[in-house]
C-alpha positions as CSV (number, residue, x, y, z in Angstrom):
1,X,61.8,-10.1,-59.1
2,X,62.3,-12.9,-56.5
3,X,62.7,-12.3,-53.2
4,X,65.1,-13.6,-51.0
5,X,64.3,-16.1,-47.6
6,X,65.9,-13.3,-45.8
7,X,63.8,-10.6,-47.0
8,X,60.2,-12.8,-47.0
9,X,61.9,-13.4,-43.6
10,X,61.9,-9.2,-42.7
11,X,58.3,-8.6,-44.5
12,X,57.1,-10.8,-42.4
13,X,58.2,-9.4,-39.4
14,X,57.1,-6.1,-40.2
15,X,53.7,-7.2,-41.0
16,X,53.3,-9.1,-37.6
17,X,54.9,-5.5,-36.0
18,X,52.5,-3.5,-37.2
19,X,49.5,-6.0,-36.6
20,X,50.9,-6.0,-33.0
21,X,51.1,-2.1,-32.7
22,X,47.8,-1.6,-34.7
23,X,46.2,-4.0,-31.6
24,X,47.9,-1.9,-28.9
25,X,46.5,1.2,-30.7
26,X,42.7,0.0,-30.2
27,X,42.5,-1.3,-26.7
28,X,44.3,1.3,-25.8
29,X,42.0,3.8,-27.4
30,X,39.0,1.9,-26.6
31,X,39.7,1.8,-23.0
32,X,40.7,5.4,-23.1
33,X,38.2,7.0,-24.6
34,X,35.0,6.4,-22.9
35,X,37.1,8.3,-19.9
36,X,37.7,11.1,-21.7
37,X,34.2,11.4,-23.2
38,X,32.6,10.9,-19.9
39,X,35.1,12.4,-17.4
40,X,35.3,9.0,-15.6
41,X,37.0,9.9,-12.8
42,X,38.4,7.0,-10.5
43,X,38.8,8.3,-7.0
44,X,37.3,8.6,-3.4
45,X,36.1,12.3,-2.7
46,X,38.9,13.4,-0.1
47,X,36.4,14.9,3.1
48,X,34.9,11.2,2.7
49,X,38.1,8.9,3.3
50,X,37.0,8.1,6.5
51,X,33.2,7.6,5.8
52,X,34.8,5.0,2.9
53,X,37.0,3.7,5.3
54,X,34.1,2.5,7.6
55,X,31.6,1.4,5.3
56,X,34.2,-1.1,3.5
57,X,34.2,-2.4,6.7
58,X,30.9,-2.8,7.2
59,X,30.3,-4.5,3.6
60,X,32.7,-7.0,4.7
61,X,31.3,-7.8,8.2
62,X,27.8,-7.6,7.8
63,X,25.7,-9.9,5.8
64,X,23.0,-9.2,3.3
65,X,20.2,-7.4,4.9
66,X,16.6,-7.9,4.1
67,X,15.4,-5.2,1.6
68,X,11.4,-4.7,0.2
69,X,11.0,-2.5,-2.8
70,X,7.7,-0.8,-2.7
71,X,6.5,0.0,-5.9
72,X,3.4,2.2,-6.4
73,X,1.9,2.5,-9.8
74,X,-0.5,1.3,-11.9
75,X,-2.1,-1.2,-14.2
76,X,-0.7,0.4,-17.4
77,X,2.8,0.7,-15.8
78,X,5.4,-1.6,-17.3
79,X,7.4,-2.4,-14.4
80,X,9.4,-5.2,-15.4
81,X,13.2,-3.9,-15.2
82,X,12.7,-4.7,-11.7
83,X,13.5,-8.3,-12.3
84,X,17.1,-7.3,-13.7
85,X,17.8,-5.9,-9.8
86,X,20.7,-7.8,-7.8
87,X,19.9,-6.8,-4.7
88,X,20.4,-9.8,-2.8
89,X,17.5,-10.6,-0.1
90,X,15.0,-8.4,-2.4
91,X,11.9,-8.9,-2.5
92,X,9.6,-6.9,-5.0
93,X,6.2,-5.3,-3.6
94,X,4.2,-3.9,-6.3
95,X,1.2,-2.0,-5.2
96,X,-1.5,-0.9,-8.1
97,X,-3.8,1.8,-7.3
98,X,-6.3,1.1,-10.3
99,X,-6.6,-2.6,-9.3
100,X,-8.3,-3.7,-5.8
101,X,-8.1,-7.2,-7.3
102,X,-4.3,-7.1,-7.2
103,X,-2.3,-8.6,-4.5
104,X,-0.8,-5.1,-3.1
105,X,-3.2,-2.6,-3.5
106,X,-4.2,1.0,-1.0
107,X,-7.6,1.7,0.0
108,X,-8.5,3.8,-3.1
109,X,-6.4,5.0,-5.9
110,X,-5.9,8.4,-4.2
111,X,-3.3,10.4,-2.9
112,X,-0.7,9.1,-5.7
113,X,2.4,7.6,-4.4
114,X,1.6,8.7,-0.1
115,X,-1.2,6.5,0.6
116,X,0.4,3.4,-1.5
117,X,3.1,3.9,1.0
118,X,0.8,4.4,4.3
119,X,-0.8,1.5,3.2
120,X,2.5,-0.4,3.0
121,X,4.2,1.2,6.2
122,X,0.5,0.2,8.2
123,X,0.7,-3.1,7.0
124,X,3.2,-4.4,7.2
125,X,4.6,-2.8,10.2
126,X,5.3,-6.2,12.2
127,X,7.2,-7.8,9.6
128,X,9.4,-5.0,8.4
129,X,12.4,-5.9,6.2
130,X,16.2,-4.2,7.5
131,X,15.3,-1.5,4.9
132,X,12.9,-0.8,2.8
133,X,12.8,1.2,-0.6
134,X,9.8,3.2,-1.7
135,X,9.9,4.3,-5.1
136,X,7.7,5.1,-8.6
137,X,7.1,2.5,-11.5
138,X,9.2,4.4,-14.2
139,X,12.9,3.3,-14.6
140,X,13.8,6.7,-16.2
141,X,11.7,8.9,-14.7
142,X,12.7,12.8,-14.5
143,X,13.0,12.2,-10.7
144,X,16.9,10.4,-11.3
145,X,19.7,12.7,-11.6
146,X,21.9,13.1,-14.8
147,X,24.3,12.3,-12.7
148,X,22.7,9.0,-11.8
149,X,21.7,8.1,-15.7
150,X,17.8,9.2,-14.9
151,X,18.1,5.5,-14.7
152,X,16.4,4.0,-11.2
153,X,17.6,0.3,-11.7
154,X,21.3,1.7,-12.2
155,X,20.8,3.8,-9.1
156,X,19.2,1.0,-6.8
157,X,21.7,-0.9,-8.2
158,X,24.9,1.2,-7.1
159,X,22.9,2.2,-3.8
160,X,25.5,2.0,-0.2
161,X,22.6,0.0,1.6
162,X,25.3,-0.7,4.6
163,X,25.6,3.2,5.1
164,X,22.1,3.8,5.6
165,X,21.4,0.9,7.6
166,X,24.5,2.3,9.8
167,X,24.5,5.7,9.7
168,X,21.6,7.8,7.6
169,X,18.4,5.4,8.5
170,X,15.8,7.6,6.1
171,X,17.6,8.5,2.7
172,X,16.2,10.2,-0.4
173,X,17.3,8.6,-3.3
174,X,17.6,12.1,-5.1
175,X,20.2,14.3,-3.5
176,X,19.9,17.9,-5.6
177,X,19.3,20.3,-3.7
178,X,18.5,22.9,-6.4
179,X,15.2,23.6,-6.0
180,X,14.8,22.1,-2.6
181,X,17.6,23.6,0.1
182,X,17.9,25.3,2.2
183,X,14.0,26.4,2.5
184,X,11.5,25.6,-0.3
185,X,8.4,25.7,1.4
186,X,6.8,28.6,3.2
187,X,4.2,27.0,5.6
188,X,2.4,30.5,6.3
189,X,1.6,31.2,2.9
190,X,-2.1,31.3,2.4
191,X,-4.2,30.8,-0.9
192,X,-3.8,34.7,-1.9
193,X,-0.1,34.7,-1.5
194,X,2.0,31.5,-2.4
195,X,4.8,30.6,-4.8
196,X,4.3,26.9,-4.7
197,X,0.9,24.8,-5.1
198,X,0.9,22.6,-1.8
199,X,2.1,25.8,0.2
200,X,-1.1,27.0,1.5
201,X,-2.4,23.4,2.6
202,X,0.6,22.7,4.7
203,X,0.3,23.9,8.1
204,X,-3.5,21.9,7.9
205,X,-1.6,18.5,6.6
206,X,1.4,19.2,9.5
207,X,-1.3,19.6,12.3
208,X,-3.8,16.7,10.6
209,X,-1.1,14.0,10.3
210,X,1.2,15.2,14.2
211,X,-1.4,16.4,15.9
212,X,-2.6,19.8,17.0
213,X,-0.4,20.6,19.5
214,X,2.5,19.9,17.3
215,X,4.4,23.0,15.8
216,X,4.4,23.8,12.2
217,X,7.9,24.8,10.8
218,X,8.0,28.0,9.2
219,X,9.9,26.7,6.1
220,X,10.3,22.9,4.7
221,X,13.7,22.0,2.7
222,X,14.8,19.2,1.1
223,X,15.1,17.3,-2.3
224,X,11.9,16.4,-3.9
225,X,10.4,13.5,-5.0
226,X,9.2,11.1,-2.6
227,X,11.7,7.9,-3.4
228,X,13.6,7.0,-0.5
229,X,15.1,4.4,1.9
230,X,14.6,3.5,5.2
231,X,15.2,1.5,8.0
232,X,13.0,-0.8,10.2
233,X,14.2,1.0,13.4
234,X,13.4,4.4,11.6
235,X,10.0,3.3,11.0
236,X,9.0,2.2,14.2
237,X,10.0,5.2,16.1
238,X,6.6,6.0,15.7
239,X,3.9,3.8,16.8
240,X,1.3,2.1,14.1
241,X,-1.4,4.2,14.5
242,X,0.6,6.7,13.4
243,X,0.6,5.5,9.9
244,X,-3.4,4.3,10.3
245,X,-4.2,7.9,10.7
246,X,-2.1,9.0,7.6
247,X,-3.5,6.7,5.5
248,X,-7.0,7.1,6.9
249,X,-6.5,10.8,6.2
250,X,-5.7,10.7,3.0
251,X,-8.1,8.1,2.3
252,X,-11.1,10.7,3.9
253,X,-9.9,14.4,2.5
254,X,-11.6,16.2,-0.3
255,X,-8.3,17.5,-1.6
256,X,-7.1,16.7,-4.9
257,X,-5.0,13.6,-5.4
258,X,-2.0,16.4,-6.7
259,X,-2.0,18.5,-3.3
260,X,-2.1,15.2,-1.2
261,X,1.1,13.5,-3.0
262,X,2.7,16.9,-3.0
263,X,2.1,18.0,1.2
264,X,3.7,14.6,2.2
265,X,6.5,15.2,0.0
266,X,8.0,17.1,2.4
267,X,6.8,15.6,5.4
268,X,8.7,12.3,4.9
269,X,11.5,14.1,6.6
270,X,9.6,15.0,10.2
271,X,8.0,11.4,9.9
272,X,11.1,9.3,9.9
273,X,14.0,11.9,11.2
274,X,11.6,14.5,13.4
275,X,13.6,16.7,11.5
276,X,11.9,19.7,9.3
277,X,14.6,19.6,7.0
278,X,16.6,17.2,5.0
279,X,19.3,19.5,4.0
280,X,22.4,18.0,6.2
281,X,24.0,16.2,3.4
282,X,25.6,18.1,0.5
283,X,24.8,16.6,-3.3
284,X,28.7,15.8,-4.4
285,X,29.7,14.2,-0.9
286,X,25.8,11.9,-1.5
287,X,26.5,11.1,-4.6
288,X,30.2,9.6,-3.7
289,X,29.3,8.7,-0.4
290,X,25.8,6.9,-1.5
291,X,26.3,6.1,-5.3
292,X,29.9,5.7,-5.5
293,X,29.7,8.2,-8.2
294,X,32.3,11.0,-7.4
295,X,33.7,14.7,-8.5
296,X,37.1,16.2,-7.8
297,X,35.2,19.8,-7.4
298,X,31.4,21.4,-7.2
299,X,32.8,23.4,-10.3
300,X,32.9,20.0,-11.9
301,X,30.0,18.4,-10.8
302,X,28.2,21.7,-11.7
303,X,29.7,21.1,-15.5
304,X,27.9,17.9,-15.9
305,X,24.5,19.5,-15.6
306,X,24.9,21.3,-19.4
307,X,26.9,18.6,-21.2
308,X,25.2,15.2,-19.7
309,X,28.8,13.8,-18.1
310,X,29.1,12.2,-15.0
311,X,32.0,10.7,-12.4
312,X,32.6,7.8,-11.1
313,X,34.5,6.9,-8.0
């Protein structure tokens, strides 16, 4: 049966309805339902409004500072998602351990990431960028939070540089506190009575790298893993020699290359802050506050660890 003009006229319409609602129906869902699946959540933690406040201001009335990234690894290390960085002023520093031909390179390949990073900090010590970033070759290594993708290009990447050159100066780039806060080292432990490996070596290190006088902390806290920021003013609090003797010391001990990485692990804190600890900052206001990457509760922030979700502010 023919149809009429005015019912070709209706079909039509219809059609071009339901193409029209059928198009609403997928952005909408595909905008939608990355939130829900991974609990994006788009807002400033509230004890931080002020903090967030400030630092916009300092984004947009300071300019680009001067960053290095200090890079120890080796030969076999594929470091090359470096290159996708913006960072603006970067410049890339990669030291290899196994290679004394290559440009940046410590003493011997000892002490894993420490004496790459004496090396670096003796070095160039009178021509210091704003801030500096000392971190591992791996972009997903273990050392990243969930909560931060394990990814260290995504982290760098979403990294509040104006808020540590203003405010925090020395900055782990990991902020769990799980196995590190309040106290996770016992410095009078001896070899017949510790918990953790480096315990019983780290009154020695203390005394060997600050001098003898200097007081050894009963207990160490922070989070682990040797990856962190800081300043040029933090850095030259202490003299250069002062990074001449830790690098020589590392360079001249008979303990294993483990032990050595693992005692300076928590001594970055003393050597930048002259604090002990590094357990002032709690892990949901540092991840907002430092990563942009923000959780309504701890409750919430605690749910991410089982399922692999994560906010965003």
């Amino acid at each position: 049966m023919l149809q009429s003009p005015l019912t070709r006229s209706r079909l039509r319409n219809q059609i071009l309805a339901a193409i029209i609602f059928l198009t609403l129906i997928y952005f909408s869902l595909n905008n939608l339902l990355p939130a829900i699946r991974y609990n994006v959540v788009p807002y400033r933690h509230p004890i931080l409004l002020d903090n967030a406040h400030s630092n916009a201001s300092l984004e947009t009335t300071t300019t680009s500072p001067t960053v290095h990234l200090v890079i120890a690894s080796t030969k076999a290390d594929d470091t090359s998602w470096t290159s996708r960085l913006t960072i603006p002023n970067l410049t890339i520093l990669r030291y290899i351990s196994d290679d004394p031909s290559a440009p940046f390179h410590p003493p011997k390949p000892k002490g894993h990431e420490a004496l790459i990073y004496f090396t670096y900090l003796h070095d160039f010590y009178d021509a210091l960028p704003d801030l500096t970033l000392f971190i591992h070759a791996s972009e997903t290594p273990w050392h990243v939070e969930g909560t931060l993708l394990r990814n260290t290009s995504f982290a760098l990447s979403n990294l509040n540089l104006p808020q540590i050159l203003q405010q925090r100066h020395y900055f782990n780039l990991r902020v769990t506190w799980r196995a590190g806060c309040p106290a996770w080292i016992d410095t009078t432990k001896t070899y017949a009575d510790y918990d953790e490996a480096e315990e019983p070596f780290m009154a020695e290190a203390w005394r060997a790298n600050f001098g003898a006088g200097e007081p050894v902390p009963e207990t160490l806290g922070g989070p682990c893993c040797s990856q962190f920021a800081v300043t040029r003013e933090a850095i030259r609090r202490r003299p250069r020699e002062q990074y001449r003797v830790s690098r020589d010391w590392i360079v001249d001990s008979t303990w294993s290359d483990a032990i050595l990485g693992r005692v300076w692990e928590h001594m970055w804190p003393r050597l930048f802050t002259d604090e002990a600890s590094d357990c002032g900052h709690a892990e949901r206001g540092s991840l907002c506050q430092m990563y942009g990457v923000c959780f309504w509760s701890e409750g919430e922030l605690e749910g991410t660890r089982s399922c692999g979700r994560r906010g965003r502010g």
